[in-house]
C-alpha positions as CSV (number, residue, x, y, z in Angstrom):
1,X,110.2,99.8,129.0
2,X,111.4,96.4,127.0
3,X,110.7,96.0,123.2
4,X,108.2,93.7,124.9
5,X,106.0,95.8,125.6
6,X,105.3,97.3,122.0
7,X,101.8,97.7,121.0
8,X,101.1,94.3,118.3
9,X,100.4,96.3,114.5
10,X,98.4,94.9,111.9
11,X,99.7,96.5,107.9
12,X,97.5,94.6,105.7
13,X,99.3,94.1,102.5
14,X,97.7,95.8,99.3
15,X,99.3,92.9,97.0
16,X,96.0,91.3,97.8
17,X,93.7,94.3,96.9
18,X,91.8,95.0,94.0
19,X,94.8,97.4,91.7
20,X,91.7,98.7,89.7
21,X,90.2,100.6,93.1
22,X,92.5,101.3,95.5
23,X,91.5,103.6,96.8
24,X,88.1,102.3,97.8
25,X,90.5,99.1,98.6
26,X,92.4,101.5,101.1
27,X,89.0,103.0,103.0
28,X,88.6,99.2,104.1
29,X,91.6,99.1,105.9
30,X,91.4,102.7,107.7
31,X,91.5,101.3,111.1
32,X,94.9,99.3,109.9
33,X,98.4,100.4,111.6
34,X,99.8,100.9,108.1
35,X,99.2,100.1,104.7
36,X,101.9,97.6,103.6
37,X,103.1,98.3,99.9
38,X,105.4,95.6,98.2
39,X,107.6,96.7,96.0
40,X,108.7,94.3,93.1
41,X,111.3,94.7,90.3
42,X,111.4,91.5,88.4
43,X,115.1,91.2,89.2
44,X,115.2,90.6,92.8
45,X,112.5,88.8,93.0
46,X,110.6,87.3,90.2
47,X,107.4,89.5,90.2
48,X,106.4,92.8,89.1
49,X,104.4,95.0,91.0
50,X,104.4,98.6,91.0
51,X,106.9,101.4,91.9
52,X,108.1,104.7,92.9
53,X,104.9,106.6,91.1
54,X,102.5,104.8,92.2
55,X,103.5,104.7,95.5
56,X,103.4,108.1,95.6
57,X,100.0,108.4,94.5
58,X,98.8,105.9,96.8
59,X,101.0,108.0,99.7
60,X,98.7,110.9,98.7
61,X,95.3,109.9,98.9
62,X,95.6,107.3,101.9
63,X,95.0,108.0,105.5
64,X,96.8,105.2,107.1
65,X,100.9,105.8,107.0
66,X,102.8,103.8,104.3
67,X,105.1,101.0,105.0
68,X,106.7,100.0,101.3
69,X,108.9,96.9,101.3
70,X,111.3,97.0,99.0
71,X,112.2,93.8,97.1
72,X,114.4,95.1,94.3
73,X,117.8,95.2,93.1
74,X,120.1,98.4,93.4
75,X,118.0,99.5,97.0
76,X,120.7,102.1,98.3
77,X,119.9,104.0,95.3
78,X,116.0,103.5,95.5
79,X,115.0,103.5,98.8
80,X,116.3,107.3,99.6
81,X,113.7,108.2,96.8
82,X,110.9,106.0,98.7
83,X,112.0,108.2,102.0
84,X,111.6,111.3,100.1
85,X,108.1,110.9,99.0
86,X,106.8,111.3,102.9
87,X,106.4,107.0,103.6
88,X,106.3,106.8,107.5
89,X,108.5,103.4,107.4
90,X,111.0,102.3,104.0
91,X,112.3,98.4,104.7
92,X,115.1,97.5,102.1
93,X,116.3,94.0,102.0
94,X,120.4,93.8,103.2
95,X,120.6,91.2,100.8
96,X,120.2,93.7,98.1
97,X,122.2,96.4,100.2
98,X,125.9,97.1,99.5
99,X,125.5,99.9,102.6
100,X,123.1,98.9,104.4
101,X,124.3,100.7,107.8
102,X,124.4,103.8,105.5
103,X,121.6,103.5,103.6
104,X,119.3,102.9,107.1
105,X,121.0,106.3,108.2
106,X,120.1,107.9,105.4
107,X,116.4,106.8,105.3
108,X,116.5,108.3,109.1
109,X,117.9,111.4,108.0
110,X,115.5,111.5,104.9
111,X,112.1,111.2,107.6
112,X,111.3,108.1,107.2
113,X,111.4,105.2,109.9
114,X,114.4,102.4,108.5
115,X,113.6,98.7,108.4
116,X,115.7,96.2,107.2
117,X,114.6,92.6,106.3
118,X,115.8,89.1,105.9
119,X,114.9,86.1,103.7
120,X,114.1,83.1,105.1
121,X,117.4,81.4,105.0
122,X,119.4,84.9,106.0
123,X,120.7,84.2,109.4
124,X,120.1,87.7,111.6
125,X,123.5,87.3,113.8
126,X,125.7,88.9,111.0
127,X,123.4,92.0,111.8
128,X,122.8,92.0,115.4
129,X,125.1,94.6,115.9
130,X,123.7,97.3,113.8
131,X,120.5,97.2,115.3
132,X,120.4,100.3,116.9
133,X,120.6,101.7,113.4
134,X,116.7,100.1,113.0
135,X,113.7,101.0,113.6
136,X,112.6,97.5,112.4
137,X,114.2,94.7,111.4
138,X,111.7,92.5,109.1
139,X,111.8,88.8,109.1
140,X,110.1,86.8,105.6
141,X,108.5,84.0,106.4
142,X,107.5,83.4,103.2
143,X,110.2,83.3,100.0
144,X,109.8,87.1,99.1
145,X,108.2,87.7,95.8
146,X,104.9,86.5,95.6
147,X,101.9,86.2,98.2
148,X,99.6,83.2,99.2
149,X,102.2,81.3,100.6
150,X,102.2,79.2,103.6
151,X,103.8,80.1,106.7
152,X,107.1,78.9,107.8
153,X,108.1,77.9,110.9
154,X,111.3,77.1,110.2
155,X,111.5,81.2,110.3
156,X,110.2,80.9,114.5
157,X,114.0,80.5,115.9
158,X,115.3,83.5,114.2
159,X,112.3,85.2,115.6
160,X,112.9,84.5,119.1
161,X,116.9,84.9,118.8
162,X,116.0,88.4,117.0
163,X,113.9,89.4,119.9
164,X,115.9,88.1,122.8
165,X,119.2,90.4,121.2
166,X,116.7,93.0,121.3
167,X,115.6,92.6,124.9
168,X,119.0,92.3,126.0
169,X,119.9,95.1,124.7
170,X,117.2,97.7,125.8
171,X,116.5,99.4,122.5
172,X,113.1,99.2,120.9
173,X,113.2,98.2,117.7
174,X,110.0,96.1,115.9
175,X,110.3,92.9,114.3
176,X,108.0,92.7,111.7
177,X,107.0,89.0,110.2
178,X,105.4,89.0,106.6
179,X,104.0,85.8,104.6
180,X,101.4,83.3,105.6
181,X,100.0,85.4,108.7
182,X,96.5,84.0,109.4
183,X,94.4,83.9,112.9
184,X,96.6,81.0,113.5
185,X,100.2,81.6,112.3
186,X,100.4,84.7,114.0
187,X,100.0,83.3,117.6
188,X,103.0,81.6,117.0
189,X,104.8,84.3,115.6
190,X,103.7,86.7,118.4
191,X,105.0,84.4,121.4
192,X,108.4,83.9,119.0
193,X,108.1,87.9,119.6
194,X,107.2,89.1,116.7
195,X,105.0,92.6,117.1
196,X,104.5,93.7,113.8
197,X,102.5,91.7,111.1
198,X,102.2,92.0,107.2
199,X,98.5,90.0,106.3
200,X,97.1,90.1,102.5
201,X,94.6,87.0,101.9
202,X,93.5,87.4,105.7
203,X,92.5,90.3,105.6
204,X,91.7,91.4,102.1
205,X,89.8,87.7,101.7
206,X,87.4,88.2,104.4
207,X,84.0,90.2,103.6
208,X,84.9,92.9,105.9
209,X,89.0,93.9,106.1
210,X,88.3,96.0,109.0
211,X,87.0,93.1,111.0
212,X,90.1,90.7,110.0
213,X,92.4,93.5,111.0
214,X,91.2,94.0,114.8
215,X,90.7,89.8,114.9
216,X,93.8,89.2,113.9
217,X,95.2,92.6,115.9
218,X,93.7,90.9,118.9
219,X,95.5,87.5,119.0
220,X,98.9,88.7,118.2
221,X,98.7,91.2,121.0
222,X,97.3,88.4,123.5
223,X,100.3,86.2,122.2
224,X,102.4,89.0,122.9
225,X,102.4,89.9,126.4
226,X,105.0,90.9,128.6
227,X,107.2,87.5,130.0
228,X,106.3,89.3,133.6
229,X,102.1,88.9,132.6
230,X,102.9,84.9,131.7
231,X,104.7,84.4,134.7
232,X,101.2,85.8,137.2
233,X,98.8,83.2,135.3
């Protein structure tokens, strides 16, 4: 079985919740692969969202596995901590990492699935070879740090190149894309080969999240199909 042949995910991104409810806000999403939690420090990013606390509160009351993405400074300290509060999937970006071979081993070793992410303008060759260490290697294609941003494509080639080094070596590993995913940005980010999709305004913006989630779940997965399925139409 190729990565190809992953299943496409939809992990709507709280940053576009309502912070007051969220609970509530995560019952709308219950039929989501994960919940996508973005982690801000002021200082690798300039934002400020929430941290290790409330993401273990949120980790305790919602029904739909965790994925936190980490955009903070000092990460190989953090991110252990993030594994140790149960989250099914702890993305740190290498840009922050001084370890990042290590640190993915240890968030393996802690429980928790290891992704590792790039910014826009990080080129993913330097980091090809450690992707066995990954269960997912996350590719902004947005600047990280805020949301509402538009897609871009300028992020499509290092999608594709990502995904054929991951073909060609057999291994599944995910490539998540996060920033700007709409009904129409992520057909083109699922035939780059992208199978894993961070949305906030598309799905939080729409009257009913649960909708938006299998819409959009539907088009990345009919963007995604096997290179063997394209070839018999």
């Amino acid at each position: 079985m190729t990565s190809r042949s992953l299943a496409c995910c939809i992990n709507p991104s709280i940053l576009s919740a309502d912070f007051v409810n969220l609970e509530a806000e995560l019952a709308r999403i219950a039929n989501a692969d994960a919940v996508h939690v973005d982690v801000m420090d002021n200082h690798f990013v300039p934002n400020l969202t929430i941290g290790l606390p409330v993401v273990e509160r949120i980790q305790q009351v919602s029904a739909v596995p965790l994925d936190a993405h980490l955009m903070i400074a000092d990460v190989d300290r953090w991110a252990p901590l993030y594994a140790d509060a149960g989250l099914a999937s702890v993305t740190f970006h290498v840009e922050a990492s001084d370890a990042p071979i290590k640190l993915a081993r240890e968030l393996r070793a802690r429980g928790s699935k290891a992704g590792m992410a790039l910014r826009p303008a990080t080129p993913v060759e330097p980091y090809l070879d450690m992707l066995t260490e990954l269960d997912m290697l996350l590719i902004m294609t947005v600047e990280p740090g805020f949301g509402g941003q538009a897609f871009l494509d300028v992020t499509l080639p290092k999608i594709r190149r990502a995904r054929a080094a991951i073909e060609g070596s057999g291994i599944n590993v995910a490539i998540q894309v996060d920033g700007g995913i709409t009904e129409e940005t992520i057909t083109r980010a699922a035939e780059a080969g992208a199978n894993v999709f961070v949305a906030g305004s598309a799905v939080y913006g729409k009257p009913s999240p649960a909708e938006a989630i299998d819409a959009l779940r539907a088009k990345g997965q009919l963007a995604f199909r096997p290179v063997r399925e394209h070839r018999d139409i």
